[in-house]
N, C-alpha and C positions, 0 to 999 in steps of 0.2 A: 216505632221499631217493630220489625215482624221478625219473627221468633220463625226460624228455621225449623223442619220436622228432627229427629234426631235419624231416619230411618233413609233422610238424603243426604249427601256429601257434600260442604259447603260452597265447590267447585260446582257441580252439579245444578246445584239452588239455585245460584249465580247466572251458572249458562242459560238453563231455563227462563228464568225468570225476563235476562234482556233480550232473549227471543221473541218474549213475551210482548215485553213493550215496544218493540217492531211493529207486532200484531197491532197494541191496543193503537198506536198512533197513527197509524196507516188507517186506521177507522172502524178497526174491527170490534163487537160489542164486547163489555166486560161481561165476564161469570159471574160478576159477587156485586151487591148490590151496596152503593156508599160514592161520595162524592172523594175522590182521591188522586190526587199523579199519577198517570202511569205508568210507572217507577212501583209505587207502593201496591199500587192493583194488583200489579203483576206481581209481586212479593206473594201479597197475596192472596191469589187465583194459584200459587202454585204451595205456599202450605195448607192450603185446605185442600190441594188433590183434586180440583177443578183443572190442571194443567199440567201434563206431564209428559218426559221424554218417549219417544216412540224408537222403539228398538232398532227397528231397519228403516233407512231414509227411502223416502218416495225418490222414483224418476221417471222421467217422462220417458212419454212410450212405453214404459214395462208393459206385459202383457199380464191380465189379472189368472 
């Protein structure tokens, strides 16, 4: 069981989190180092603050 931050909102952890294991199953490397689901990876990679939400979403073409 991975213990939530208190300083994220359980909605939040959540969303994070199964973005997350999008990432990880798609092939992308873990941040934390352990043999684990990535379900729990991603738990986490995001209470330890290895992963977190980005305020304004990317889009294509914007210009930087």
């Amino acid at each position: 069981m991975v213990l939530r931050p208190p300083v994220i909102g359980a909605f939040q952890f959540i969303t994070i989190a199964s973005l997350r294991v999008r990432q990880l199953t798609a092939g992308c490397t873990p941040r934390l180092d352990g043999a684990h689901c990535a379900a729990v990876m991603a738990q986490m990679e995001v209470a330890a603050g290895k992963v977190h939400a980005v305020d304004e979403p990317l889009r294509a073409g914007r210009e930087a």
